[in-house]
N, C-alpha and C positions, 0 to 999 in steps of 0.2 A: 498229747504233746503239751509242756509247759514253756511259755516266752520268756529268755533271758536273756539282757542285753550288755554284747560286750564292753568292755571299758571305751573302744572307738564309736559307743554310740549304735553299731550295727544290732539289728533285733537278730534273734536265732532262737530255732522252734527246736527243742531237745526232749525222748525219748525217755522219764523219767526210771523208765525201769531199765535202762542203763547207768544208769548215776552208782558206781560204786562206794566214792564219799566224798566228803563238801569238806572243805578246809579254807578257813580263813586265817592270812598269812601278812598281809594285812588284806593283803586283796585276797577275796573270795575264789579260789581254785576249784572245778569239780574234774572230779576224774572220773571217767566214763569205763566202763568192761571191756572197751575195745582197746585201754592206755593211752587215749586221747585223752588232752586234757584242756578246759576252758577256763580265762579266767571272765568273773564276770561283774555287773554293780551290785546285784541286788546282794541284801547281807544271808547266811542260812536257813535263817528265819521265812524271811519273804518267800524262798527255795522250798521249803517244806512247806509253807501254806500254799504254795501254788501246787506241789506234790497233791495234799488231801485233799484238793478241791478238784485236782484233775482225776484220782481214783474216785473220789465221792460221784461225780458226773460219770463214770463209764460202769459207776456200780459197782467197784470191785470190794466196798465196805461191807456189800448185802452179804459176799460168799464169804467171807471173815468174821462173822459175827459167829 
């Protein structure tokens, strides 16, 4: 699970292999598989590095290489 915090400041723990895609609108929208959708602070960038750090930690780099 990667932390992203809504625009009200609330934390929320999201499922990154639900993230369908990240759109920055100006505000940062991800849209989930489910057609939920979040808007949040952190910019795409921040989103993907918290992504490959959260695959990197459960290993899923070792079966992709």
């Amino acid at each position: 699970m990667i932390e992203v915090t809504r625009l009200n400041g609330k934390t929320y723990w999201l499922n990154p292999h639900q993230i369908e895609t990240i759109e920055s609108n100006p505000d940062v929208t991800i849209k989930l598989l489910s057609g939920n959708t979040l808007i949040v602070k952190e910019t795409p960038e921040q989103i993907i590095d918290k992504i490959v750090s959260y695959r990197k930690r459960i290993g899923v780099f070792k079966n992709e290489l």
